[in-house]
C-alpha positions as CSV (number, residue, x, y, z in Angstrom):
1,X,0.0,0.0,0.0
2,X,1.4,3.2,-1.1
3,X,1.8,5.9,1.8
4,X,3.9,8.8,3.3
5,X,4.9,6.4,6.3
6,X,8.2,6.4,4.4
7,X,10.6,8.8,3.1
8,X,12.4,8.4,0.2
9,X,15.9,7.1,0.7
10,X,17.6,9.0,-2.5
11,X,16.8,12.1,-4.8
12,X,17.3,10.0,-7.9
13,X,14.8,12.1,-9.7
14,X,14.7,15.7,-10.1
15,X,11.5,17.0,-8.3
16,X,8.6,17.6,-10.2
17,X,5.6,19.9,-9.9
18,X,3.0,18.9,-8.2
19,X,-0.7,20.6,-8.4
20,X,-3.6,20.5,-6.1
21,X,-7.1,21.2,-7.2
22,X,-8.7,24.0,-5.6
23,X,-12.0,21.9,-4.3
24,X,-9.3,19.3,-2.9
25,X,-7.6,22.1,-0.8
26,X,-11.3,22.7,0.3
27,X,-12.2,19.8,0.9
28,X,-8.9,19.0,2.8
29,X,-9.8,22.3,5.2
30,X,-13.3,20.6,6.1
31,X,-12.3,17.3,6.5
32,X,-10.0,18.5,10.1
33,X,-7.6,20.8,11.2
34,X,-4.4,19.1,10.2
35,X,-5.5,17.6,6.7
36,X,-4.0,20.7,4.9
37,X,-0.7,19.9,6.1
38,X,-0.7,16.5,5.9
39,X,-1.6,17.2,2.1
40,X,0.9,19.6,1.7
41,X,3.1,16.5,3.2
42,X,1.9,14.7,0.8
43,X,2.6,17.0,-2.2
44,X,6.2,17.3,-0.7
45,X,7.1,13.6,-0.9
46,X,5.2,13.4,-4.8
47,X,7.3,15.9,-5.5
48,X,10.3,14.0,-4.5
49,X,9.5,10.4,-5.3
50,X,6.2,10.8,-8.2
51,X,5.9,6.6,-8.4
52,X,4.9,6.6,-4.3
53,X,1.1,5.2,-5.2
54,X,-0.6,2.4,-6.4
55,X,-2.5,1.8,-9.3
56,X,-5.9,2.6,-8.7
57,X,-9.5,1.1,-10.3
58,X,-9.3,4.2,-12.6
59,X,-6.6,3.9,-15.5
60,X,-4.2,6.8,-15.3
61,X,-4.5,7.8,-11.4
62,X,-2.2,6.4,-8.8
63,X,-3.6,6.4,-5.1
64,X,-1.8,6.5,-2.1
65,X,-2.9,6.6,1.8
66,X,-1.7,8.8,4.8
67,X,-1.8,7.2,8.3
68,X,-4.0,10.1,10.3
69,X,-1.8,9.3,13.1
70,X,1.0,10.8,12.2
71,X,-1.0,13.9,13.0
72,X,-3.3,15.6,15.6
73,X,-6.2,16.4,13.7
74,X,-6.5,14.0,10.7
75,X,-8.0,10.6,9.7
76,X,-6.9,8.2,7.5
77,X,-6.4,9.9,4.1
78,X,-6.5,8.2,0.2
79,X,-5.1,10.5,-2.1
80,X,-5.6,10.2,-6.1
81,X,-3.1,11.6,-8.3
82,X,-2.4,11.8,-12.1
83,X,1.2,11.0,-12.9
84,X,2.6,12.9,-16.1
85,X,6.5,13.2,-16.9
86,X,6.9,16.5,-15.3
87,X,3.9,17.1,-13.3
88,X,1.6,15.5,-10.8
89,X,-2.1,16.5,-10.2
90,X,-3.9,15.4,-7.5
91,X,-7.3,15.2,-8.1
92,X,-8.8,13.4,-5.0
93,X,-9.0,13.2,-1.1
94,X,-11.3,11.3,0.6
95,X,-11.3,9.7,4.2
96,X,-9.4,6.0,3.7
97,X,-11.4,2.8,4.8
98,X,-10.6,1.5,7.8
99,X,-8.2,-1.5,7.2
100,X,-9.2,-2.4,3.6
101,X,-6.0,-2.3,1.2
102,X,-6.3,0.3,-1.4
103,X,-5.7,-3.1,-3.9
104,X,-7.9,-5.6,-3.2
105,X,-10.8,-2.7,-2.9
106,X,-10.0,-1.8,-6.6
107,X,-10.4,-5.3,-7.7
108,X,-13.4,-5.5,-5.6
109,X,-14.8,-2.9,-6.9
110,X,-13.6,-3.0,-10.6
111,X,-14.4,-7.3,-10.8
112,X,-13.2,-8.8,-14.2
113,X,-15.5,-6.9,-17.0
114,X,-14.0,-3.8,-16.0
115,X,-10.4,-5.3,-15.9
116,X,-10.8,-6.4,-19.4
117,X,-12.6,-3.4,-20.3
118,X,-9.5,-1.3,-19.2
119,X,-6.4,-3.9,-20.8
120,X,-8.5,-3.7,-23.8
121,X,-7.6,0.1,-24.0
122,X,-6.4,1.3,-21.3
123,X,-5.3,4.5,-23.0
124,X,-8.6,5.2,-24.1
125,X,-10.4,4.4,-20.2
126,X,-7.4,6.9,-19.1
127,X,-8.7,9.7,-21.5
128,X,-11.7,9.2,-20.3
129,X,-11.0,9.4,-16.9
130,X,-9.1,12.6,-17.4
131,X,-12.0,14.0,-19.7
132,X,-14.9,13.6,-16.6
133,X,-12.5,14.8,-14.1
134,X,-11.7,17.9,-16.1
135,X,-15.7,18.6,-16.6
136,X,-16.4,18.2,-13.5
137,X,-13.5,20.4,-12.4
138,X,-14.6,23.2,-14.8
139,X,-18.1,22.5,-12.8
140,X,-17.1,22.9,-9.1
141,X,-14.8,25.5,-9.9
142,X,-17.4,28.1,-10.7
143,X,-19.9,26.7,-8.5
144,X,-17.4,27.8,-5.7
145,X,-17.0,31.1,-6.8
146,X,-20.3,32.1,-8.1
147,X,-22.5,29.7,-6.3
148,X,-21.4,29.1,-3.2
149,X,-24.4,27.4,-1.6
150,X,-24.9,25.1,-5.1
151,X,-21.1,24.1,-4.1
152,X,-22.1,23.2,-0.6
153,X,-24.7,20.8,-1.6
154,X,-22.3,18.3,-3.5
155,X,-21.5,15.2,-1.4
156,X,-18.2,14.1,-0.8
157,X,-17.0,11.3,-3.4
158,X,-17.8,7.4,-3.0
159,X,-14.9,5.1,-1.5
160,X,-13.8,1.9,-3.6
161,X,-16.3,-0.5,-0.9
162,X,-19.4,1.9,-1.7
163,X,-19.1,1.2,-5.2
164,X,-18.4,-2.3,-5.0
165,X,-21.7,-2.3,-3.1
166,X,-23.6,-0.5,-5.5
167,X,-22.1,-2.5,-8.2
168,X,-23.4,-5.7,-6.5
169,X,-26.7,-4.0,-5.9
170,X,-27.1,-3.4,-9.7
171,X,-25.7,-6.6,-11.3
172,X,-23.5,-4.7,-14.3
173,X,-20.1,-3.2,-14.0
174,X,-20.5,0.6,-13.6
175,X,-18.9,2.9,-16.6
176,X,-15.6,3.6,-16.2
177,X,-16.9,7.4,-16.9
178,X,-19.2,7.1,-14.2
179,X,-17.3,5.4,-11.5
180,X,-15.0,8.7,-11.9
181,X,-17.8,11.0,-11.6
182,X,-18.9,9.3,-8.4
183,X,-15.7,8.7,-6.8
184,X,-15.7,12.9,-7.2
185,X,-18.8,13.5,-5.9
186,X,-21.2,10.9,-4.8
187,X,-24.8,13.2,-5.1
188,X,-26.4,16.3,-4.8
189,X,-28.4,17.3,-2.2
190,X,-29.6,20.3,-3.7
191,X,-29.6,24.2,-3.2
192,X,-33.0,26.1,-3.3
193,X,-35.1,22.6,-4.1
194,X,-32.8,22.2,-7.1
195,X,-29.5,20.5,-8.1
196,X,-26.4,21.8,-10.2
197,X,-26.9,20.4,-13.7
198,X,-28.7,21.9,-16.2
199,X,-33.0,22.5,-15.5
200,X,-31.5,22.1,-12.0
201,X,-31.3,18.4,-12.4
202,X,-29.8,16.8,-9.2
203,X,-26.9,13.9,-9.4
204,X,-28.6,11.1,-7.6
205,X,-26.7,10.1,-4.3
206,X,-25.9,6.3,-4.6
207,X,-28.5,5.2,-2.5
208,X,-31.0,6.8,-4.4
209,X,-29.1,5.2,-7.5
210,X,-30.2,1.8,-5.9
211,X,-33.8,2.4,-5.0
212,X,-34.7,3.7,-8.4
213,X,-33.0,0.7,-10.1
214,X,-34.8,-1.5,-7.8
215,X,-38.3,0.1,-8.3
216,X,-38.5,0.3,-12.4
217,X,-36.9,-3.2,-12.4
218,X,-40.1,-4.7,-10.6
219,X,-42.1,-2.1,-13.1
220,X,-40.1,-3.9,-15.8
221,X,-40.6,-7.4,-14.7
222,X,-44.1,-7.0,-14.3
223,X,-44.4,-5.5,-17.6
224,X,-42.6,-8.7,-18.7
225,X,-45.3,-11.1,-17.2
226,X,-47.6,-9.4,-20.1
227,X,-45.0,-8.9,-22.8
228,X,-44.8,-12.5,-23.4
229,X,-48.1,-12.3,-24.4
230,X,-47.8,-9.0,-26.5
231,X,-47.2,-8.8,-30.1
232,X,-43.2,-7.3,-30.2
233,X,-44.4,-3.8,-31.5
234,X,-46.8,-3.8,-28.8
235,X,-44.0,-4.8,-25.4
236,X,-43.7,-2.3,-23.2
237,X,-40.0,-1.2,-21.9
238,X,-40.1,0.5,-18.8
239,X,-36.3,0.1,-17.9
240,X,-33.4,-2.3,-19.3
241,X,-30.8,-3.9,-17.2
242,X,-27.8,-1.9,-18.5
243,X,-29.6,1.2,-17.5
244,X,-28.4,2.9,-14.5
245,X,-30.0,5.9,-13.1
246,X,-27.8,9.1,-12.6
247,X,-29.6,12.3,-12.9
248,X,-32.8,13.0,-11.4
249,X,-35.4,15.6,-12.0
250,X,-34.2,17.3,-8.2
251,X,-33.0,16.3,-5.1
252,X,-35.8,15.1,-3.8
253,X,-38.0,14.8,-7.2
254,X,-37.3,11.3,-8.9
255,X,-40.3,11.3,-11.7
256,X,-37.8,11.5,-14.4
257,X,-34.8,12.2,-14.9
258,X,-31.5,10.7,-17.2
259,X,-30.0,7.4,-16.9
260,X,-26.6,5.7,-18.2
261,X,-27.0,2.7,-20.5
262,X,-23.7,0.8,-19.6
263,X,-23.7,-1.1,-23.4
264,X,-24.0,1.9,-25.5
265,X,-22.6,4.7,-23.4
266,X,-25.5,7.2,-24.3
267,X,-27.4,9.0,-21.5
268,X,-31.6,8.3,-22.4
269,X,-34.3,9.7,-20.2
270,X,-36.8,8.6,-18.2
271,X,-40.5,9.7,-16.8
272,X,-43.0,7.9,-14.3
273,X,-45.8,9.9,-16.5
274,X,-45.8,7.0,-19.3
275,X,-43.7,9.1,-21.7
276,X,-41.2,6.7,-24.2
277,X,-37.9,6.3,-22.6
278,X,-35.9,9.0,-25.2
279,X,-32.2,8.9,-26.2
280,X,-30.0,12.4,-24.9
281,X,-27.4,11.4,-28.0
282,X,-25.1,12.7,-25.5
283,X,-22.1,10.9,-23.4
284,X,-21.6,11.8,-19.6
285,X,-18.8,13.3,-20.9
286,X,-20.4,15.1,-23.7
287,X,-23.4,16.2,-21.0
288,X,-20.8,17.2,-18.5
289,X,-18.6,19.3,-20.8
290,X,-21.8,21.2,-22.3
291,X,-23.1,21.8,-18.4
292,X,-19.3,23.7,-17.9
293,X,-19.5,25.4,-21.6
294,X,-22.4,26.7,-20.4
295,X,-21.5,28.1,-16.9
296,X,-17.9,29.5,-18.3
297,X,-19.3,31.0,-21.1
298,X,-23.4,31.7,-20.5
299,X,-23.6,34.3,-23.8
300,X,-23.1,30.8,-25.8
301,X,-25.6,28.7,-23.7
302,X,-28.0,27.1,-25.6
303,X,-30.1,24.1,-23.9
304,X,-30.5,26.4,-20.8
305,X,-29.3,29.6,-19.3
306,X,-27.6,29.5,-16.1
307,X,-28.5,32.2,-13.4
308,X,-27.7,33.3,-10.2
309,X,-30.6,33.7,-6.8
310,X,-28.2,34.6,-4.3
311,X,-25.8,32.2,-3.7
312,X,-27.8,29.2,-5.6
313,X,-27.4,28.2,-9.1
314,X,-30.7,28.6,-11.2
315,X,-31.2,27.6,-14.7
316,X,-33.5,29.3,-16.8
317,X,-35.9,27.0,-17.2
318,X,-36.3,26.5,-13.9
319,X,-37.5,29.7,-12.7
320,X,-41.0,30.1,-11.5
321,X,-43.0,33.5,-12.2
322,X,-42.6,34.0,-8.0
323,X,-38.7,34.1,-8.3
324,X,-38.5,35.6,-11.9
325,X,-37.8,39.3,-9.7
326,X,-34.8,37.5,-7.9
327,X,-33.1,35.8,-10.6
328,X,-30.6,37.5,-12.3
329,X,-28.2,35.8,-15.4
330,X,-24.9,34.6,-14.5
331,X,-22.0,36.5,-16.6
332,X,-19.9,33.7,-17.2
């Protein structure tokens, strides 16, 4: 298990830069007193020796753990990083699982498809990696600046065991695309009644993931008891096993929303109102991207138009006629 229990023994290499992401340093201040420096500890020994982590259950990020004890105010730490020639990035913190080896969570979590998804192209599941983590960056980045109390809403990221359970729970490997997005942030609780994402769509918290996948599987099963009898252009599709809920209408407001379909890699929609299950034509990647297009650059928005109540992010069309005084346009 990688870790900062050690020091390096030579200066072999020449140090390298290393880079923390603004919401990490935040996160990092909320998580206890000390965690700042034992990140900055952290960035000093990268810096130093680059190879200190382990391979992690996303291609192209290297992991490492701090032992909390080693300071007065700090728990067990994992800490993601992206490796490049001359630079190191790290891109995630999160609190460590209590005695569970970084490695045999990843293959816990990852089981065989996913291994063979990621020696199949493992350059490719990197890009990919890098692509959503960029996004969601972009994201967080403004969320923090212009919409502080949107920011505040976004749940921590998922450990390795939590996905693992939720992977068991559904009964198909997650995306590698979305397996980053959650291991940034695992949910949105919402600001104002509404999430982040564009109509103020919330990200589903994982729990919520599971209990909607349950629910329109039954629907589907049902439906299924009757199919047999149904002429094919008369089935009825409710849901399909490589679907996997991730955006819902708002926090607390699961009627519709999008869902991943793990085969083809296109978001599709949903609706409890007996509307068709549609097609976004849109990655998570593609979605993402577009949602941070359109916060950076709101003059060039074109599915929705971000806007500002206070301290909450508000799309467009989202605003009711009662808050239409309040709202005012973000400016990018």
């Amino acid at each position: 298990m990688g870790g900062i229990a050690r020091c390096p023994t030579s200066k072999e290499q020449h140090a390298v830069k290393v880079e923390i992401q603004p919401d990490v340093r935040d996160l990092a201040v909320r998580l206890g007193a000390d965690v700042p420096y034992a990140l900055k500890a952290v960035a000093g020994q990268l810096a130093d020796d680059p190879d200190l982590g382990e391979p992690s259950g996303l291609p192209g990020i290297l992991t490492l753990t701090v032992d909390g004890d080693m300071f007065d105010n700090c728990p067990d730490l994992s800490v993601g990083y992206i490796r490049e020639p001359d630079r190191v990035e790290i891109r995630f913190l999160r609190v460590a699982p209590s005695a569970e080896p970084a490695t045999e969570a990843v293959v816990e979590a990852t089981g065989d498809a996913r291994e063979r998804e990621q020696l199949a192209d493992p350059a490719a599941a990197a890009l990919t990696v890098r692509e959503v983590a960029d996004a969601w960056h972009r994201i967080t980045s403004w969320l923090k600046s212009h919409a502080p109390d949107s920011y505040a809403a976004l749940r921590p990221g998922a450990d390795s065991p939590a996905l693992a359970a939720l992977e068991a729970e559904l009964g198909i490997p997650i995306p590698i695309e979305l397996r980053t997005l959650w291991m940034l942030t695992a949910g949105d609780d919402g600001a104002g009644g509404g999430g982040c994402l564009p109509g103020n769509m919330a990200l589903l918290n994982l729990d919520a993931v599971a209990a909607h996948h349950r629910l329109t599987s039954d629907a589907q099963a049902h439906e299924d008891a009757f199919n047999a009898d149904r002429p094919e252009e008369e089935r009825i599709i409710v849901w399909k096993a490589t679907w996997i809920p991730v955006v819902a209408l708002g926090p607390a407001d699961a009627t519709s929303g999008l869902h991943l379909d793990a085969e083809s890699g296109y978001l599709g929609s949903w609706s409890r109102y007996n509307e068709p299950p549609g097609d976004v034509l849109d990655t998570l990647v593609t979605y993402l991207e577009e949602t941070a297009d359109m916060l950076e650059a709101p003059a060039l928005a074109t599915r929705d138009q971000p806007g500002l109540i206070d301290g909450t992010l508000v799309w467009r069309s989202s605003v009711t006629p009662a808050r239409e005084p309040r709202w005012r346009p973000a400016a990018g």
